[in-house]
C-alpha positions in Angstrom: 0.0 0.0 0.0 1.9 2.9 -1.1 1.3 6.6 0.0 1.1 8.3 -3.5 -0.3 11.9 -2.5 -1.4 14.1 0.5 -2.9 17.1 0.4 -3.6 19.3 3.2 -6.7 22.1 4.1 -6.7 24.4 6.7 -10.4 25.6 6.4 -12.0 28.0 9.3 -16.0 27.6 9.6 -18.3 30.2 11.4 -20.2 28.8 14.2 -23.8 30.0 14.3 -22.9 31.7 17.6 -20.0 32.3 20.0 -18.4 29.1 21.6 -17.0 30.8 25.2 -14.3 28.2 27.5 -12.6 28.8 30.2 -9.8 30.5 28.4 -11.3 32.1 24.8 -13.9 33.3 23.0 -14.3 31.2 19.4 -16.6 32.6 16.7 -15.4 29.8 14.5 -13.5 26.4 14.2 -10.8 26.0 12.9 -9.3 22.6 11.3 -7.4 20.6 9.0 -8.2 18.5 6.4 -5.9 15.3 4.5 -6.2 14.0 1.8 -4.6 11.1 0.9 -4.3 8.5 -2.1 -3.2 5.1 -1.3 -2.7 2.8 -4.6 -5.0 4.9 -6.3 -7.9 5.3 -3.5 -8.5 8.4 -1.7 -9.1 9.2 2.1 -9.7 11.6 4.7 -8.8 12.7 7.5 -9.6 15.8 10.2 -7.6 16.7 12.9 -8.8 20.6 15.0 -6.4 21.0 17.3 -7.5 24.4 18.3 -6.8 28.0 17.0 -4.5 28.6 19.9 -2.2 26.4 22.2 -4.2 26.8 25.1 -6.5 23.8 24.8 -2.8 22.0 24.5 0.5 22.8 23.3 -0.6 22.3 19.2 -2.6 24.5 17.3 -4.1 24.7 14.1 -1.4 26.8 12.0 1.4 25.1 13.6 -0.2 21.8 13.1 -0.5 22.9 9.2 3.4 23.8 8.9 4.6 20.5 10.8 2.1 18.6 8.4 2.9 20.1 5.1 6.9 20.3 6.1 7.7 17.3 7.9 5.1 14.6 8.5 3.8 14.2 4.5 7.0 14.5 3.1 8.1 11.5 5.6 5.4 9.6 4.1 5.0 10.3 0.5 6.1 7.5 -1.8 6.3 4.7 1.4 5.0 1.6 1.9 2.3 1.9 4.4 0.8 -1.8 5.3 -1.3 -0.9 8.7 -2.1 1.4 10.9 1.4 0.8 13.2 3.7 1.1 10.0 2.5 4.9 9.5 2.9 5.1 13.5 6.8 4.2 13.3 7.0 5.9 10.3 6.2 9.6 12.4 8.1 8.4 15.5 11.2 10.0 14.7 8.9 13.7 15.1 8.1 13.9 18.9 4.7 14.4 20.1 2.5 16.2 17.9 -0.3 13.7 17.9 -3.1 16.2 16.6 -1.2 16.7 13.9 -0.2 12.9 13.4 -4.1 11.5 14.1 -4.6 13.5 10.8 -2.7 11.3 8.6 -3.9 8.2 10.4 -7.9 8.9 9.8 -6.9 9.4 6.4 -4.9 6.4 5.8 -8.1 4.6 7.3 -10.5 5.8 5.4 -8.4 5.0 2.5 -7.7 1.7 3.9 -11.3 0.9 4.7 -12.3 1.7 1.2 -9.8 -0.5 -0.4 -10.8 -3.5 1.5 -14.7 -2.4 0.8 -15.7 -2.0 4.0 -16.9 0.0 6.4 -14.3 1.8 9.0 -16.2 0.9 11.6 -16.5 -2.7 10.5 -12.9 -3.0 9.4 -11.6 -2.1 13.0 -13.8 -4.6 14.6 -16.9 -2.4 15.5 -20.5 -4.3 16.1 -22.5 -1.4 15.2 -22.4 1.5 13.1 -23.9 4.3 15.7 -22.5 5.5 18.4 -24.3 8.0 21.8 -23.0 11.5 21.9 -23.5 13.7 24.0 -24.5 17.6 24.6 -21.1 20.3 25.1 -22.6 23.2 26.9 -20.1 25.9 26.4 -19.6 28.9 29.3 -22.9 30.9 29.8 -24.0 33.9 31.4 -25.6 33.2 34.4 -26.6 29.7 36.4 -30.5 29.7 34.7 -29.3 30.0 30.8 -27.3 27.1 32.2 -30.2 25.2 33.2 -32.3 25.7 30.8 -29.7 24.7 28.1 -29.4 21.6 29.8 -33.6 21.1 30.2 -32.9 21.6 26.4 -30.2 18.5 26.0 -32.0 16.1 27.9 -35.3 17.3 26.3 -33.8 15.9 23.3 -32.9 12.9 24.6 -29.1 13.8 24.9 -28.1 11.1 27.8 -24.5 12.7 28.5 -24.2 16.1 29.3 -20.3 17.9 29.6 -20.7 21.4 31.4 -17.9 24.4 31.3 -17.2 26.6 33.7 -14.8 29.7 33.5 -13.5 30.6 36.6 -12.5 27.8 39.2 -13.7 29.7 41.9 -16.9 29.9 40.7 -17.0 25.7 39.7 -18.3 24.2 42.7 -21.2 27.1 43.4 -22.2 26.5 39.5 -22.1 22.6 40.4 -23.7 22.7 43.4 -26.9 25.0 41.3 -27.2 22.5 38.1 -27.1 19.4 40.3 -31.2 19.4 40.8 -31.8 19.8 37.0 -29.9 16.4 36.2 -32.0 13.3 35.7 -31.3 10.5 36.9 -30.9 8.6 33.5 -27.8 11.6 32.6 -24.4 11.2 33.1 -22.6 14.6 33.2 -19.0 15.6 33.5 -17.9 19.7 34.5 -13.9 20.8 33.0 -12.6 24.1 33.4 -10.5 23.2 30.5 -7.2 23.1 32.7 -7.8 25.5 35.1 -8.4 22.6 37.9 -5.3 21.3 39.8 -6.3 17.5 40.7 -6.6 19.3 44.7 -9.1 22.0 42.9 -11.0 18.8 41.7 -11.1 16.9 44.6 -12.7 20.3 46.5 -14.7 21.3 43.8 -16.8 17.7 43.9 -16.8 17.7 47.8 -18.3 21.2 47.4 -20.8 20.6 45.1 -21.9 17.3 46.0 -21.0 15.3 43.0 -19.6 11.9 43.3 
């Protein structure tokens, strides 16, 4: 199986309103696209690292640059039989994995279409859906909160991940949604690393989570 193109997209699309974390304010989301062409069949790939290196140390344009200067060119023209033959292939270029896991989708999808078969099949998968859940991002005050997550579970969202901005403010805001969580939810609460594992610990004890 032989790598015979890549090419790479760095495409920003406008969200239909403002995404707010812990650390930024996004208006749109930013990501990378591969393409690649494996004995004559295409396959993509998508990696979004994030427009800054806040959410972790890549981001989207530096992502790009290691892609289009280091990674494809390591990989352009090689034998690529599986999956842990690209991996060793991009050892050599430490870390990175956003940028990596963008050349691996796409040398699955390529895979999976060579063998005829779905991706989810091909990797040993026993069903073709999988549950997902409702992001709430950073809101204004505790009852937009609340009703956004009346809104999730409403629509039958069984997973709900909550944001918070300030960590002083993450056990209060905890402690307020708790009531409005059915019983049938699971739910998780990030700060997007602005917890220590101590300022987890107390936030749960605080609030009253398990």
């Amino acid at each position: 199986m032989r790598v015979e193109a890549v090419e790479l997209f760095h495409v920003r699309m406008p969200m239909k309103e403002v995404w707010r974390t812990a650390f930024s304010e996004e208006s749109a989301i930013e990501s990378i696209f591969a393409r690649m062409v494996i004995d004559g069949q295409e396959g993509w790939g998508e990696t979004a690292p994030y427009r800054s290196p806040q959410y972790s140390s890549e981001w989207c344009d530096g992502a790009f640059s290691l892609l289009h200067d280091w990674l494809t060119p390591a990989i352009i023209g090689r034998e690529v039989a599986s999956g842990e033959a690209l991996a060793e292939l991009l050892a050599p270029f430490k870390g990175n994995q956003f940028a990596k896991a963008g050349l691996d989708l796409a040398w699955w999808d390529a895979h999976a279409r060579l063998e005829g078969q779905p991706l989810w099949q091909l990797i040993g998968g026993t069903d073709n859906r999988v549950e997902v859940g409702a992001d709430i991002a950073v809101l204004s005050d505790i009852d937009a909160l609340i009703t956004e997550i009346a809104k999730a579970q409403e629509a039958g969202f069984k997973r709900t991940k909550l944001k918070f901005a300030r960590a002083g403010m993450s056990a209060w805001c905890a402690a307020c949604v708790k009531p409005s969580l059915t019983r049938w939810s699971t739910s998780t609460a990030t700060a997007v690393s602005r917890w220590t594992i101590c300022r987890c610990f107390a936030n749960s004890t605080a609030s009253g989570w398990p």
